[in-house]
C-alpha positions in Angstrom: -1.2 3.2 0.1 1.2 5.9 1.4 0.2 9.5 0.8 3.4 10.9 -0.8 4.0 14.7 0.2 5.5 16.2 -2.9 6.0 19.2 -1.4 7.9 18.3 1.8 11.2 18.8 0.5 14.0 16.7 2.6 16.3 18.1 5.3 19.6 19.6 4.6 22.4 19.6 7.3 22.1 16.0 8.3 25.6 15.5 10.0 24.6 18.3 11.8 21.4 16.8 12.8 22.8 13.7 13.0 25.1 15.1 15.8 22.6 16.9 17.5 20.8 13.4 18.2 23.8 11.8 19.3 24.0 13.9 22.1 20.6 13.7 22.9 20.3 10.5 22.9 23.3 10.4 26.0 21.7 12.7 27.8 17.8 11.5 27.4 17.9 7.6 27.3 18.6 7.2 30.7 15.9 8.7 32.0 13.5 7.0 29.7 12.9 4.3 32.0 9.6 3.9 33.4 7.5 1.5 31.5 5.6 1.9 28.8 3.0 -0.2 26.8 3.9 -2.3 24.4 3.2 -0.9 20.7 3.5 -4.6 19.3 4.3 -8.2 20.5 8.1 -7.6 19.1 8.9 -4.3 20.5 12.0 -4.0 22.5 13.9 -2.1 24.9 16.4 -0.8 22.4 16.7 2.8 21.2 20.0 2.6 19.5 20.5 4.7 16.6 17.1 6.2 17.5 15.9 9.8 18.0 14.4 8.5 21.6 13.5 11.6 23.8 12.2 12.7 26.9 12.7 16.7 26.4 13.4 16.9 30.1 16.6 18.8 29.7 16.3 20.0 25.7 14.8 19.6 22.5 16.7 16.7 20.2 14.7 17.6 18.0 15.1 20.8 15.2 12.7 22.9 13.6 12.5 23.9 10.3 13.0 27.6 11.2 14.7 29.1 14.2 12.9 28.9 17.9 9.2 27.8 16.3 9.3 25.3 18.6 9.6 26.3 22.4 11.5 23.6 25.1 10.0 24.2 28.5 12.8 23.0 30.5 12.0 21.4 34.1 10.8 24.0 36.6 10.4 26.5 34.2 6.2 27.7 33.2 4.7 27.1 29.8 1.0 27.0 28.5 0.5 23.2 29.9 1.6 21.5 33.0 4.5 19.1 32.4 3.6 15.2 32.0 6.5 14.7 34.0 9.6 17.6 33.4 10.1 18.7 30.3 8.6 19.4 27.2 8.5 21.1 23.5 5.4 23.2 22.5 4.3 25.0 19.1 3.7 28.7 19.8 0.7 29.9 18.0 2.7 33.4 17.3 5.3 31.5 15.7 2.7 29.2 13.7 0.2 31.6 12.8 -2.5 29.1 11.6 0.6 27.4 9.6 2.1 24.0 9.7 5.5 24.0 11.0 7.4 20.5 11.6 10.7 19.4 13.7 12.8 16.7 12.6 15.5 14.2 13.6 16.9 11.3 12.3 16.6 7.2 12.2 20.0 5.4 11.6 20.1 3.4 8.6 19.9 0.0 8.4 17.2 0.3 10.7 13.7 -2.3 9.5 10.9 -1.5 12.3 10.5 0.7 14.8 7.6 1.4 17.3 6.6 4.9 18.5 5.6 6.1 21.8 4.5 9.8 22.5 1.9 12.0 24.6 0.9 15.0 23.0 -1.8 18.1 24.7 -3.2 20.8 23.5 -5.0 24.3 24.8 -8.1 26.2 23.2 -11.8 24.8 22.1 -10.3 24.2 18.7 -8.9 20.9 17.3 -5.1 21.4 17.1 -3.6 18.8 14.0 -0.8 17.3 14.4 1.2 14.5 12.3 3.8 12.5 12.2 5.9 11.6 9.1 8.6 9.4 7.9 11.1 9.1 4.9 9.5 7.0 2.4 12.3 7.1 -0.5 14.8 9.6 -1.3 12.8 12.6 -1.9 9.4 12.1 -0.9 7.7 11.8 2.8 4.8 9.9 4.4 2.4 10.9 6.8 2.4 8.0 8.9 -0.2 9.4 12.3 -2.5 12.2 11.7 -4.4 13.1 15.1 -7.0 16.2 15.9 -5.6 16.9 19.4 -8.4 18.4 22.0 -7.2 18.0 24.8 -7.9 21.1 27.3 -4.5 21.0 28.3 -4.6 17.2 29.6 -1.6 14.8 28.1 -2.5 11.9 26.0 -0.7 9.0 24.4 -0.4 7.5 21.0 1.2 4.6 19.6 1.9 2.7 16.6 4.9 0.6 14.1 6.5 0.5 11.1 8.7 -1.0 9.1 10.6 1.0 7.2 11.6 1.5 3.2 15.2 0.0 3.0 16.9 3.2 2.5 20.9 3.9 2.0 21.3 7.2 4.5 19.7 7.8 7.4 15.9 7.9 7.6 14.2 11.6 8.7 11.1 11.5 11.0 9.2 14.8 11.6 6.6 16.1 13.7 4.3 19.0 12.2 1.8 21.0 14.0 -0.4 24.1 13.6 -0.9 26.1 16.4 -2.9 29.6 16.5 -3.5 32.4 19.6 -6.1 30.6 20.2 -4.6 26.9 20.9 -1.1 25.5 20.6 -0.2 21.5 20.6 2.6 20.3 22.9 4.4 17.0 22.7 6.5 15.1 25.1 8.1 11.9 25.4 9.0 10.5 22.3 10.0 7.5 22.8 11.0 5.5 19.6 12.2 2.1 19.8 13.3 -0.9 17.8 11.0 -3.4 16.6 11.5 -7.2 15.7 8.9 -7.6 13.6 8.9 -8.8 10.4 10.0 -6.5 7.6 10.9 -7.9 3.8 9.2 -5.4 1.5 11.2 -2.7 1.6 8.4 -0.4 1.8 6.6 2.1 4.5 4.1 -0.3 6.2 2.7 1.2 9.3 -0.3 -0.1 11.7 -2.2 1.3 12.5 -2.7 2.0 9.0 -1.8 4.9 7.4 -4.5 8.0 7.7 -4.5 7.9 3.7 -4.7 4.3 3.9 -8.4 2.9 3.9 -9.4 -0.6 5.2 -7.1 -4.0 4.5 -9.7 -6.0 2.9 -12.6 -5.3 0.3 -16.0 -4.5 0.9 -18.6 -7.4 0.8 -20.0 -6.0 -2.2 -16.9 -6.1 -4.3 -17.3 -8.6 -7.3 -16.3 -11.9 -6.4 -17.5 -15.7 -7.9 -20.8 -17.1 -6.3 -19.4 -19.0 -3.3 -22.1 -22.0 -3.9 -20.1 -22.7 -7.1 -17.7 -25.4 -6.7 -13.9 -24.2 -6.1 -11.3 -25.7 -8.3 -8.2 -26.5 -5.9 -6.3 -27.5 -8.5 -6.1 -24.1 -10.3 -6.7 -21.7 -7.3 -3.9 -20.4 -5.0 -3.0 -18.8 -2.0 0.6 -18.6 -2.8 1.4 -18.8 1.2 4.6 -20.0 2.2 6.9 -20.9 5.4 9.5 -18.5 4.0 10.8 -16.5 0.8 13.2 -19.1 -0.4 10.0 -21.7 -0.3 7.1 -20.3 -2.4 4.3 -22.2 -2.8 2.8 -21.6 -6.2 0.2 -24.7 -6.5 1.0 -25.9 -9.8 1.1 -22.3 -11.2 4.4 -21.7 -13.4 5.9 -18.0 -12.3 7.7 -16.3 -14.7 11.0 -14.8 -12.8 9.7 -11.6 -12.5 7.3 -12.1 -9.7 8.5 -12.3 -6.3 7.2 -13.4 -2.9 6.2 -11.4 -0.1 4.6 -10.1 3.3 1.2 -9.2 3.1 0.1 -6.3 4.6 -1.4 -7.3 7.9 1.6 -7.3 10.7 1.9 -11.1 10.5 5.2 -11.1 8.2 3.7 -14.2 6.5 4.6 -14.4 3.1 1.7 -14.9 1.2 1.8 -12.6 -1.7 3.4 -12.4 -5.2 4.7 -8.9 -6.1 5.3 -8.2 -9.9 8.8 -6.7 -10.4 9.0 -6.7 -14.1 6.4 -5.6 -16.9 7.9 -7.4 -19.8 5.4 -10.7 -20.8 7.9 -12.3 -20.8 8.8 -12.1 -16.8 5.5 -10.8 -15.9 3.1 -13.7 -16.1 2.0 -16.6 -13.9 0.7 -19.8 -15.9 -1.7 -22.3 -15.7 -3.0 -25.4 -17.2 -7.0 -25.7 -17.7 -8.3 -29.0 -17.6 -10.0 -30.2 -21.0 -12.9 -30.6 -20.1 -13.8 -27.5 -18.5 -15.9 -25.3 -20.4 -16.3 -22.4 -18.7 -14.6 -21.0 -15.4 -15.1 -18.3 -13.1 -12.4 -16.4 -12.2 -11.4 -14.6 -8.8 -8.5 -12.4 -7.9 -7.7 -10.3 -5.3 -4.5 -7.9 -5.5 -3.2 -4.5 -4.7 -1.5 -2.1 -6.4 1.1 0.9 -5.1 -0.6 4.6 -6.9 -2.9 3.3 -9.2 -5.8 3.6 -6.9 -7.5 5.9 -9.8 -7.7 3.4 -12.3 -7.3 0.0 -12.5 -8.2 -0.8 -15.7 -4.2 -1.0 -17.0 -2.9 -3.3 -13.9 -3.1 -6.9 -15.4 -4.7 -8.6 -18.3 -6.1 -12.7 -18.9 -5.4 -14.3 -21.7 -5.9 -18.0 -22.6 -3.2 -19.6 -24.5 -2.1 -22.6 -26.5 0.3 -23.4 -28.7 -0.6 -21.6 -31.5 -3.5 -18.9 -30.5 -3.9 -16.5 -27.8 -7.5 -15.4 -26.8 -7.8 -12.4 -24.6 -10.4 -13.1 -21.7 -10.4 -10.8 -19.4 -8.5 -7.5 -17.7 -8.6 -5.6 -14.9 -10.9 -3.0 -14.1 -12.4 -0.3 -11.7 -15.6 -1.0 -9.7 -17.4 1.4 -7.6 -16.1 0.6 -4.3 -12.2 -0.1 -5.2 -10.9 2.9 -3.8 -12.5 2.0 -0.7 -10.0 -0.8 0.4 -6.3 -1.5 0.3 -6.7 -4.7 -1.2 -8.8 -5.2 -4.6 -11.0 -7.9 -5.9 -11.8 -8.5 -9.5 -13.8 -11.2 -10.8 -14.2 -13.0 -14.4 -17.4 -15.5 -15.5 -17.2 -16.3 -18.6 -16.7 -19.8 -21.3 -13.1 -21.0 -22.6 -11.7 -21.2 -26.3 -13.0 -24.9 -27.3 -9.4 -25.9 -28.0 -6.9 -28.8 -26.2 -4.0 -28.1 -24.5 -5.1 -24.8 -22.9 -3.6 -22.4 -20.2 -4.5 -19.4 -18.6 -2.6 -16.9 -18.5 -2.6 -13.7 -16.0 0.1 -10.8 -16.9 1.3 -8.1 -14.8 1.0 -5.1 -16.9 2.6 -2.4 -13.3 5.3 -2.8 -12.0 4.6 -3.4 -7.9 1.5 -5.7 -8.1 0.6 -7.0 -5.4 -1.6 -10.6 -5.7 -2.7 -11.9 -2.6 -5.2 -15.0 -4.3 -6.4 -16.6 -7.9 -9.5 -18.6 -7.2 -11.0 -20.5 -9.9 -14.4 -22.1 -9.3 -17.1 -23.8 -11.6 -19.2 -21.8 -13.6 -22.9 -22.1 -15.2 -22.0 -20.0 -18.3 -22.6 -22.0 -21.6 -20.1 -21.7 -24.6 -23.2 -20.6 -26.8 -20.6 -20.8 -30.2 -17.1 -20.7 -30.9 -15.2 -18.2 -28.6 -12.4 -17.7 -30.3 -15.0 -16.3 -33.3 -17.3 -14.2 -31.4 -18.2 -11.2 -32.1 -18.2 -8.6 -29.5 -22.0 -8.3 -29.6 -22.1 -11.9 -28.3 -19.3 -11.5 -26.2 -20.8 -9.0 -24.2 -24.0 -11.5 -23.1 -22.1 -14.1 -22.2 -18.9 -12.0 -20.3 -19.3 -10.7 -16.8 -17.2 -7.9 -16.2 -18.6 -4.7 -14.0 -17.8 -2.5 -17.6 -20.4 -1.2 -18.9 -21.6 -2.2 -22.8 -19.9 1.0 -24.4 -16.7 0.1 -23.6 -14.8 -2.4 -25.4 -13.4 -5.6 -23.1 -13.6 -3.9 -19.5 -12.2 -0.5 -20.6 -9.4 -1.9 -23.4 -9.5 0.1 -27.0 -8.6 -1.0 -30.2 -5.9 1.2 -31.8 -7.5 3.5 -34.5 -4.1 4.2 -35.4 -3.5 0.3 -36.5 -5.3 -1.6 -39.2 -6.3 -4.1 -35.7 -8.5 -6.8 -36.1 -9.9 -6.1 -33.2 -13.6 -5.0 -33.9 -16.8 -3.8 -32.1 -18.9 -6.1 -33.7 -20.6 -3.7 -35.9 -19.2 -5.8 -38.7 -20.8 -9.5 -38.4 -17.5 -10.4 -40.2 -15.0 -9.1 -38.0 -13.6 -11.0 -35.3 -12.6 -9.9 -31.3 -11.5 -13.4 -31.0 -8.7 -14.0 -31.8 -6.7 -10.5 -33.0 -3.6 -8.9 -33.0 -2.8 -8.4 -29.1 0.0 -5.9 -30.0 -2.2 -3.8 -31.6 -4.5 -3.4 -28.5 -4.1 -0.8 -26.1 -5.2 0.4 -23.0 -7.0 3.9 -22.9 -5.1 5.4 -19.8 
């Protein structure tokens, strides 16, 4: 989940820029030599095409406007003693309470990097500074967010990216709001290239991002009983050695899914990422046994800025030959926006009918499904699915909707002469209908 800053408009003069960095890059990389800690297992020792510096003899970077940033040169008396010679500080004259950011640039090409800087700060107050990066052509991320209190003392922050796969070069900013009463300072910033894996072609930083909460769902997101028995011959992981091997257990994926990294730093590629929205690209198939009555379902997946609802993102249906029967879709739960990752989960019987399949359908463009775990379930096909009414359907369903709304937050069109009911009618039937005339009520 990158926080996108609308309002952060790009950079103009880039070949000057661009210039500016070349010849800082001469005249700082030699002296970055002492040894620093190792942001990740794959960093390395190569700054090429990097905005590397020590600010020891100027400032490769440029401010948005004229002199709001200060170089101290070596020697020379500024509000904080120098880590070592050099450095840049934000004036709070200059600032006034306002955010005010210098940039340079990344070459392009470039996948990961890994970041190492020491920043200080004067005054009782908490001075913010961040750190962005290009995210797409028009729109930054804010990749390090820090409330430096210092007392005047240097400190050090690391962390690594991989970066969006971007035509032109890639702009990286520091922003920092400094007052009368405390300014921010930052020295050494040391960027270097990282080997780690990168096949997304998105922003992925870890640390996280600052508008990026915890990887994995909370314990009390809805999820099959655990003591029900898990059925390994319709779950998977979808992990694989490497993206021209997926592993898709059994599970027929439509060509517009493909496989990825998951968000975690490992560069394993276990995830399916939905790059179509059409049904007919965007599902993922499955047969169900005969005999299995009912099933409880259990998916975990992510989504990129839909964190508000989720009710749209994919939909269930089980198929045969000649009948579709919608069975579940995705929806919000009280702690989703708490996590990175998402966790749905379906109970509930199957259409008495041979030859049967379920069917999952990506209805976004960009999701992310990191598992489909199918266990055993104790819920009793009390009639005929495929002619119950929604009444009945809603005793013997489990989704975390509540009984107002109509399939986990999916409307029939009023527009339409549907067949999709609310059971007021004992003659009206939710199962089957007319899928095209049901919408979603965004």
């Amino acid at each position: 989940m990158v926080q996108d800053m609308g309002s952060f408009p790009l950079f103009k003069r880039q070949f000057r820029v661009l210039s500016i960095c070349l010849v800082c890059w001469a005249v700082a990389l030699p002296a970055l030599t002492f040894s620093y800690p190792n942001v990740d297992r794959k960093c390395t020792a190569n700054r090429k095409g990097l905005p590397a510096c020590n600010f020891n003899t100027n400032n490769c970077f440029v401010s948005d406007s004229k002199g709001s940033w200060t170089h101290v040169k070596e020697g020379k008396n500024g509000p904080v003693t120098p880590y070592e010679k050099g450095y840049v500080y934000l004036d709070g004259k200059n600032s006034q309470g306002e955010p005010i950011k210098m940039h340079s640039e990344i070459s392009s090409g470039t996948r990961a990097i890994c970041v190492d800087f020491y920043y200080a700060s004067t005054g009782d107050a908490s001075i913010p500074i961040n750190i962005y990066i290009q995210k797409d052509s028009t729109r930054y991320a804010r990749v390090r967010q820090i409330k430096a209190n210092t007392g005047g003392e240097w400190q050090n922050d690391t962390f690594s990216c991989c970066l969006p796969n971007l035509n032109n070069s890639i702009k990286f900013a520091v922003e920092a709001t400094s007052t009368e009463a405390g300014i921010a300072a930052i020295d050494y910033m040391d960027i270097r290239l990282s080997k780690m894996s990168c096949e997304n072609n998105e922003l992925v930083c870890y640390p996280p991002l600052p508008s990026q909460g915890p990887m994995d769902p909370p314990n009390n997101a809805p999820a099959c009983p655990s003591n029900q028995e898990k059925l390994d011959n319709l779950s998977c992981d979808f992990t694989a050695e490497n993206k021209t091997s997926p592993q898709n257990c059994g599970w027929k994926v439509a060509p517009g899914w493909d496989i990825r990294q998951k968000w975690n730093g490992t560069g394993q590629y276990d995830i399916i990422y939905s790059i179509s929205t059409t049904e007919q690209n965007a599902s993922l198939l499955s047969d169900i046994p005969n005999d299995l009555e009912s099933m409880c379902l259990e998916i975990q997946f992510a989504t990129i800025g839909t964190e508000e609802n989720l009710d749209h993102v994919f939909s269930i249906r089980v198929v045969t030959q000649e009948e579709s029967f919608l069975w579940g879709a995705a929806y919000d739960y009280k702690a989703s926006k708490t996590s990175v990752w998402k966790k749905n989960s379906f109970d509930g019987p199957l259409p008495n009918t041979e030859d049967r399949k379920i069917q999952i359908i990506s209805n976004l463009e960009g999701l992310k499904i990191d598992y489909i775990h199918i266990r055993t379930s104790n819920k009793s096909r009390a009639t005929d699915v495929p002619r119950e009414t929604f009444e009945t359907w809603k005793t013997i369903f489990s989704c975390s909707s509540s009984s107002s709304v109509f399939l986990c937050g999916m409307k029939p069109d009023s527009s339409s002469k549907s067949k999709w009911s609310d059971g007021s009618v004992d003659t009206d039937s939710v199962l089957p209908g007319n899928l095209d005339k049901l919408k979603f009520d965004l």
